[in-house]
C-alpha positions, 0 to 999 in steps of 0.5 A, a space after each residue: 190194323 187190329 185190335 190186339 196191335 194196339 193201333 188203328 179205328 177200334 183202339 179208340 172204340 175199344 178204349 171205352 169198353 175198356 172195365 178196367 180204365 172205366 172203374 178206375 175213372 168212375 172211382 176217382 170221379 166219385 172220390 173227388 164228388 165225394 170231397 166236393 160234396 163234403 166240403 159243401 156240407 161242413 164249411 157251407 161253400 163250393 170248393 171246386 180245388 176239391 174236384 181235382 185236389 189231393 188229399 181228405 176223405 175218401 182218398 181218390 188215389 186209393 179209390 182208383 188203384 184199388 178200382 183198377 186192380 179189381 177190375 182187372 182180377 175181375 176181368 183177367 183173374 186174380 192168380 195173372 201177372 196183370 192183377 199181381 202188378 195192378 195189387 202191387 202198384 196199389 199197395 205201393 200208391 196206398 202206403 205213399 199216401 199215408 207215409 212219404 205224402 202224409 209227411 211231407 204235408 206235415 213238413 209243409 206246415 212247419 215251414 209256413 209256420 216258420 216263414 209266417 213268423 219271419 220279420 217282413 224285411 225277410 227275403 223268404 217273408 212273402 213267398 207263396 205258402 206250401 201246399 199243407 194237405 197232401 197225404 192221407 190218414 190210415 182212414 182216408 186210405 182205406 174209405 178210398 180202398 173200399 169205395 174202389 171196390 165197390 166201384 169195380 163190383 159195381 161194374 163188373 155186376 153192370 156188365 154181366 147184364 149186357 
């Protein structure tokens, strides 16, 4: 089968080749190095949830919608309906960042709270504690924002060497 039908050999060649899925990969990749490395820096210890982890600076969510969406402007343009549907995901993954996933990390403390200071008799007492760091600052959105363009910049400069 061909290329354009999405199936048979040179899908799985094509795939590799593919400016968009490779920006937004590399992006995420360096956002969660970044992370990594950071954490290392601060506390002096290898935190490898940090590879694979939400939330902190930059946000890896933001660097990979943003590296997606300008990869594709960049290689279908900008005024399609494929970059239009890439910016508006974007937009939408980077306000769920800052507003719906930022709250429910700030919810997530208040209930450990609470369940921390239950007695011990208590059912809820010794139950795993929520997960606390998973949105993102207005900061953070935008660091991961910047480090995807850069990202797909950085690309697309690469393949108009080859």
């Amino acid at each position: 089968m061909d290329e354009a039908s999405g199936f048979g050999a040179t899908t799985s060649s094509s795939m590799f080749r593919n400016f968009p899925l490779i920006s937004a990969f590399v992006a995420f990749a360096l956002a969660q190095s970044i992370k990594f490395f950071t954490t290392w820096y601060k506390e002096r210890r290898w935190d490898p949830k940090q590879l694979v982890g939400s939330g902190g600076m930059p946000s890896s969510h933001s660097a990979t919608v943003t590296a997606l969406a300008a990869a594709v402007g960049f290689q279908d343009g900008f005024g399609g309906p494929l970059f239009a549907t890439a910016l508006v995901l974007a937009c939408i993954v980077m306000y769920d960042a800052t507003g719906v996933r930022m709250q429910a990390g700030r919810q997530a403390e208040v209930l450990n709270q609470i369940v921390y200071e239950l007695p011990a008799e208590h059912p809820l007492a010794e139950s795993r504690p929520l997960r606390e760091l998973l949105g993102h600052t207005p900061p953070q959105v935008v660091a991961g924002g910047i480090l995807g363009l850069v990202t797909a910049v950085m690309g697309r400069l690469i393949t108009m060497a080859w």
